[in-house]
N, C-alpha and C positions, 0 to 999 in steps of 0.2 A: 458843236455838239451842245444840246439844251442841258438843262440843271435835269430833267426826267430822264434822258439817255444816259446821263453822266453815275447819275444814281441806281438805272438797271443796270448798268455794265459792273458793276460794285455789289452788285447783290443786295443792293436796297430794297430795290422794289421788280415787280415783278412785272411780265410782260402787258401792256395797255389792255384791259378786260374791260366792257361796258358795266357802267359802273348802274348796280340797282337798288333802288330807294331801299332803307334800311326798314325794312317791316316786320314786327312781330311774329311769332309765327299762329297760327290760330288756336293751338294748344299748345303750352306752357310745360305740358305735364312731361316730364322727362322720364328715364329708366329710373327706375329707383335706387336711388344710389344706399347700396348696403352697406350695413353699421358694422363696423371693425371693432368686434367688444375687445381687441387687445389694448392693453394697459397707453394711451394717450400720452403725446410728448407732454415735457410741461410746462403746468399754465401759462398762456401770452405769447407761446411762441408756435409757428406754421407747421402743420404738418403736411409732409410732404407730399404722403399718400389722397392724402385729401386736396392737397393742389393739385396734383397730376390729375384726380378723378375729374374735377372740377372745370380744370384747361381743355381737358379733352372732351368732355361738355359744351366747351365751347365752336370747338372745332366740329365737333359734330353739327352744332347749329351754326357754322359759322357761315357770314354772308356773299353773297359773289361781289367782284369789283374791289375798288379799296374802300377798304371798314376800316373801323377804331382799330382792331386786329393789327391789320396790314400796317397802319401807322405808327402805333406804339412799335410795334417789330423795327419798322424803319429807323423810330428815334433810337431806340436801344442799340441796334446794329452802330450810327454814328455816336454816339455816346463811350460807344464800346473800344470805339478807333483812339478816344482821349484829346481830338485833336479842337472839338468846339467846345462852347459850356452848355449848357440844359437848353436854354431859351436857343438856344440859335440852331442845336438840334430840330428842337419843335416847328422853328421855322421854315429849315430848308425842307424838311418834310413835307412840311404844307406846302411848301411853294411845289414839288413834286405831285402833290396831291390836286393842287390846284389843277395843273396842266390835264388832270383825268377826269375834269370836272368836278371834284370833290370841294365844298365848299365847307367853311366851320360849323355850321349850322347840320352840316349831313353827317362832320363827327361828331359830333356830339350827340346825336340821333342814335347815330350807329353804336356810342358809347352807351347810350341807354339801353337799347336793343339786349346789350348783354348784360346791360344788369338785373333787364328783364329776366335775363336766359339766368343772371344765377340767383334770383330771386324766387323761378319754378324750382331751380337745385335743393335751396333751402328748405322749400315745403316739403319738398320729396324726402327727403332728409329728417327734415322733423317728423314726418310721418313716419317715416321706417324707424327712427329714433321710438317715437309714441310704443310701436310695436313690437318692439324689441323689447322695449323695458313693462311693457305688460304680461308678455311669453317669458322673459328671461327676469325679471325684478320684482312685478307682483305677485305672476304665480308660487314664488320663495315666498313671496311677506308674509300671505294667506298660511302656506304651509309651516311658516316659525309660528305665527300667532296661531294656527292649530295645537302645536306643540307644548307653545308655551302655556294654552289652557290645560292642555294634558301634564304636564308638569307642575303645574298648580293642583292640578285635581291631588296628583300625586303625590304631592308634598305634603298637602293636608292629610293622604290617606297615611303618608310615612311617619304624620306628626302624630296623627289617631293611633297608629300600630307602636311606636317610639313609647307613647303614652300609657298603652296596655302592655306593654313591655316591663316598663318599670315600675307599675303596680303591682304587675306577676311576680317581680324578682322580689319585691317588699313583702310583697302576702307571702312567697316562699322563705324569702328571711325569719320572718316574725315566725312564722308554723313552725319553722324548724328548730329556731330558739323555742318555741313554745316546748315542742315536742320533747328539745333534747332535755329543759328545766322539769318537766312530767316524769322523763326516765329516771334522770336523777334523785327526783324525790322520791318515785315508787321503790326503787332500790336501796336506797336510805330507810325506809318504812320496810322494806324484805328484808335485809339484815337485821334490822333491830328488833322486828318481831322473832326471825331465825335467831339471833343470841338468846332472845330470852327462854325462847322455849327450850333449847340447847342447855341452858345456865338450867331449868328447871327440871331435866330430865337428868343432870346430875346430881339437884340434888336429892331428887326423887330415887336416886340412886344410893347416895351416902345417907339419908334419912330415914329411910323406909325398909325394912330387914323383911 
């Protein structure tokens, strides 16, 4: 049995497919992948949703024959067994890959391919990103700096009303003291003209027969 039988019967690899030159596709431009405004794992670390979107990105563009795909699948499956170390993974890999015609020079091709493919992802992404935060971020900015002019307006007009506020309460202070010092004296000045004429109408009385 060959090291390529030994490896399909194991679930390494999959049945002999003609294998086809790794070629871009003519348009790059993917589904647009939609921006998840919920709150982001945090910083530096993968988010999951965003890898699944992205993996399956790839699979949708993914290539016929063994690709970079099919091979990293292979290392990881042996990798997974525990039973070689990394490099010699990679190797018998290859040597499977070999047997399908696949040469180093075609994965690495095939490797690029998809970094093509997630290099259209990006854009697509920064563009729905761009779009998002124009409909959802700056139509806010506009509408607080609306605000905040109106708030300004208003604070001046609160500080102008604030300002005749407490002039009205001083002018009604003062008027009032004025007022109540006027009563007091005219009433001071009516009793004491009322005694005298009172004192004189007595005596006008004891004096006069």
């Amino acid at each position: 049995m060959s090291l390529k039988e030994a490896l399909t019967k194991v679930g390494f690899l999959e049945e002999e497919i003609p294998v086809a030159k790794p070629k871009a596709p003519a348009n790059l431009v993917q589904a647009p992948l939609k921006v998840d405004t919920t709150p982001p794992p945090a910083s530096g670390s993968v988010d999951p949703t965003f890898q699944a979107m992205l993996l399956q990105s790839f699979q949708k563009h993914k290539q016929t024959g063994f690709d970079y795909l099919k091979f990293i699948s292979a290392v990881g499956k042996m990798k997974a067994k525990g039973s070689s170390a990394e490099d010699s993974c990679f190797q018998m890999a290859f040597m499977a890959a070999s047997e399908l015609g696949v040469d180093k020079s075609k994965l690495i091709e095939s490797g690029q391919y998809y970094l093509d493919v997630l290099k259209g992802d990006e854009a697509d992404f920064n563009t729905d990103l761009s779009s998002t935060n124009k409909t959802e971020v700056e139509a806010r900015q506009q509408r607080v700096t609306q605000i905040e002019g109106k708030l300004t307006d208003l604070s001046k007009q609160l500080a102008a009303l604030q300002q005749e506020h407490d002039t009205l309460v001083k002018e009604i202070h003062d008027t009032t003291t004025k007022l109540s010092g006027r009563q007091d004296a005219f009433q001071v000045t009516v009793a004491s003209i009322r005694s005298e004429i009172e004192t004189n109408i007595k005596k006008i009385n004891q004096y006069l027969t």
